[in-house]
GUBA-711144 format. One record per residue (C-alpha): z, y, x. Coordinates in Angstrom, 3 decimals, decimal comma, padded with zeros to 6 digits, m for minus. Layout:
N
VOGU         zz         yy         xx
VOGU          Z          Y          X
...
//
This chain:
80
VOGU         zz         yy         xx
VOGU    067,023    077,540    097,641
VOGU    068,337    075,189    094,736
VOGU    071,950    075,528    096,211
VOGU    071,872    078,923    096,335
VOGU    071,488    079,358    092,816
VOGU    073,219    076,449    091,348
VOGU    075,887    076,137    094,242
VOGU    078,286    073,864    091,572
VOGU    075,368    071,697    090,379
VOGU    075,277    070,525    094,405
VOGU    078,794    069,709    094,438
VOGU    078,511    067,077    091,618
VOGU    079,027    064,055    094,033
VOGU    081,130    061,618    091,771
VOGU    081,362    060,673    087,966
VOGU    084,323    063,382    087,558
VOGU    082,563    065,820    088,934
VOGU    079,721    065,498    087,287
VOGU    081,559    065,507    083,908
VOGU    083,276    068,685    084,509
VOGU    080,504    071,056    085,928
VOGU    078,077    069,725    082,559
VOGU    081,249    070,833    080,567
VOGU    081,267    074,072    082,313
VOGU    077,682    075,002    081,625
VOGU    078,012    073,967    077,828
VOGU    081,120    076,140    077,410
VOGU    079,821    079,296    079,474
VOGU    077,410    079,952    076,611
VOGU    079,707    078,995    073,832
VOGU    081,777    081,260    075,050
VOGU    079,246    084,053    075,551
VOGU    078,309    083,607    071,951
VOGU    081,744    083,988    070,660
VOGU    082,143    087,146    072,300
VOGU    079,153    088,523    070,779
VOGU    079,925    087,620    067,632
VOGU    083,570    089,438    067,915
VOGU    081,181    092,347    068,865
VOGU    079,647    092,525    066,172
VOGU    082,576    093,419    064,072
VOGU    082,335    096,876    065,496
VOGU    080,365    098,616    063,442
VOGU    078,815    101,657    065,942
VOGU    078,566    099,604    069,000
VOGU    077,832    096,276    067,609
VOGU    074,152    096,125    066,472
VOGU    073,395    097,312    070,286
VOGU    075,271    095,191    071,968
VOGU    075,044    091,865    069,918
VOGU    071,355    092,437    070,876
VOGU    072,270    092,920    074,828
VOGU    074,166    089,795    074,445
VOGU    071,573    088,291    072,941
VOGU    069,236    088,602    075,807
VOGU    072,017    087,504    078,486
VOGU    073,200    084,844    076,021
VOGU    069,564    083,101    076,355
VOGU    069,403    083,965    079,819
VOGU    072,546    081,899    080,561
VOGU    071,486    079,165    078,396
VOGU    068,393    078,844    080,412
VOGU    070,581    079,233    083,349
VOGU    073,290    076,380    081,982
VOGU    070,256    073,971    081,065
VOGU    068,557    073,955    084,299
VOGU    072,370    074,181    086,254
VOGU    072,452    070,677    084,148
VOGU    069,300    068,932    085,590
VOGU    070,286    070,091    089,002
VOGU    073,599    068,459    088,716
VOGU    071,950    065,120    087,488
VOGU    069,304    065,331    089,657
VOGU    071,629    065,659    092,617
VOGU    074,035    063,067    091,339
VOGU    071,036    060,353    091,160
VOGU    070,288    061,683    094,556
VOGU    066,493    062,964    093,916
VOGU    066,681    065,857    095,357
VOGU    069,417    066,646    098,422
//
């Protein structure tokens, strides 16, 4: 069930690997965040949507933290 949902945490297998998919999930809502704050700028649109990115921008964080423990926990070989 785990690798359906986090199907690049259960490819973190070396040291490398590891590194780059943690780097991934801390950028993916960095990123997300920067968008919605160009967003904002619009003044019709923006107080809508900065609030719709809002809600997927904590979604994905959630997303990106647990994505994280998966990959360590599969790296330390807890859980297969």
């Amino acid at each position: 069930m785990l690798a359906k949902l986090f199907p690049f945490s259960y490819k973190a297998n070396s040291v490398g690997s590891l590194v780059l998919y943690i780097v991934l999930y801390i950028i993916l809502p960095a990123l997300l965040g920067v968008v919605s704050s160009i967003v904002s700028i619009i003044p019709l649109l923006g107080g809508i949507l900065v609030w719709v990115l809002g809600i997927i921008s904590g979604l994905l964080g959630i997303y990106c933290f647990v994505g994280i423990v998966v990959a360590l926990l599969v790296f330390f070989k807890v859980i297969k």
